[in-house]
C-alpha positions as CSV (number, residue, x, y, z in Angstrom):
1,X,122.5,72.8,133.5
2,X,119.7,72.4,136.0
3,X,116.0,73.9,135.1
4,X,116.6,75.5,138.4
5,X,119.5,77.4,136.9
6,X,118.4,77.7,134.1
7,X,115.0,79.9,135.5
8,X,117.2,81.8,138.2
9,X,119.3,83.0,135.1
10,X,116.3,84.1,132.9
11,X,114.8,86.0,135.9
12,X,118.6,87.7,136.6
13,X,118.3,89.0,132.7
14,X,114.6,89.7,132.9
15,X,115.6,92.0,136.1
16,X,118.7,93.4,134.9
17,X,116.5,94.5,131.7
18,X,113.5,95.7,133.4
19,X,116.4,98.0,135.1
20,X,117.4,99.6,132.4
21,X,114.0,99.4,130.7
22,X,113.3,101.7,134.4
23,X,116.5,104.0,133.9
24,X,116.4,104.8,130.1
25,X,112.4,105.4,130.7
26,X,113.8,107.8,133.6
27,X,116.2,109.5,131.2
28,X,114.0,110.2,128.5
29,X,111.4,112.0,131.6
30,X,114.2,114.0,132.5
31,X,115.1,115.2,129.2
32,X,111.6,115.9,128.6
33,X,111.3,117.6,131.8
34,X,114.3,119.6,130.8
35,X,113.2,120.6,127.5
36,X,109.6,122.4,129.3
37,X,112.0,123.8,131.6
38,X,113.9,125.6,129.2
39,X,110.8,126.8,126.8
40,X,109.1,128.0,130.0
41,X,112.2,130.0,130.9
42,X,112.2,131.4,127.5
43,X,108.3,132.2,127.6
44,X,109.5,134.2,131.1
45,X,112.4,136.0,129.5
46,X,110.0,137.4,126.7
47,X,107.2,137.9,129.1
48,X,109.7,140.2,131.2
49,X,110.9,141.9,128.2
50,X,107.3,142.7,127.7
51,X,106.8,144.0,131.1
52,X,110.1,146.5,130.8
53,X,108.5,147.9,127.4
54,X,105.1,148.8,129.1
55,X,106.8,150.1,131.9
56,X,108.7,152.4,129.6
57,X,105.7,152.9,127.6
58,X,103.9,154.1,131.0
59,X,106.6,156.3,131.9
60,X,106.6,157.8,128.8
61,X,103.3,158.6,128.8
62,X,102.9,159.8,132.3
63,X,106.0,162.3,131.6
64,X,105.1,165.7,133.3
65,X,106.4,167.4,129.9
66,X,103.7,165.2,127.8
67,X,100.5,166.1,129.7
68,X,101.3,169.9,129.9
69,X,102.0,169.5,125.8
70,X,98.9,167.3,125.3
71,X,96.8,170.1,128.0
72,X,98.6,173.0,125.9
73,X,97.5,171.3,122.5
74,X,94.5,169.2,122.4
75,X,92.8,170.6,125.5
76,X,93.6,174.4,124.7
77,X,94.6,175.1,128.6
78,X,97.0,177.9,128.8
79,X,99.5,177.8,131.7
80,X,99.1,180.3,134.5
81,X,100.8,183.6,134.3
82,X,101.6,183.5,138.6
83,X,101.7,180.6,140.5
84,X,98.5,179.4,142.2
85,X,97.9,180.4,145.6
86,X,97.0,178.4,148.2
87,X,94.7,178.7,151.3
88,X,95.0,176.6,153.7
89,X,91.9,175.9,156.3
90,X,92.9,176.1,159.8
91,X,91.0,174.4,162.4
């Protein structure tokens, strides 16, 4: 076998290898890239399940039935025995 061969065949198997040195190295990126994907999607999920809570938790506490309780109890209001009257300003 020629030297000439001989080098044309070594830089064929250096090439094939650096190719799937190149795709394996790709792979392993993607996988990687995959795996972030997925914990950053489960970060979301919970961070959205936070977000419902609080909303609930604000709902709650905005409840017309709360803050005439909490006015009743810890502010010592007394609800009106007629209901208000209003005047309007004409112009």
């Amino acid at each position: 076998m020629s030297f000439r061969r001989v080098l044309w065949a070594a830089l064929a198997v250096v090439a094939v290898l650096a190719s799937l040195l190149w795709q394996v190295s790709n792979v392993v990126r993607i996988n990687e890239l995959l795996t972030s994907i997925e914990a950053k999607q489960r970060q979301l999920d919970s961070l959205e399940t936070l977000i419902r809570q609080e909303r609930a938790a604000i709902a709650r506490r905005e409840a017309a039935d709360r803050i005439r309780r909490l006015a009743l109890e810890r502010l010592g209001m007394i609800e009106p025995g007629r209901p208000p009257i209003l005047i309007e300003r004409v112009q």
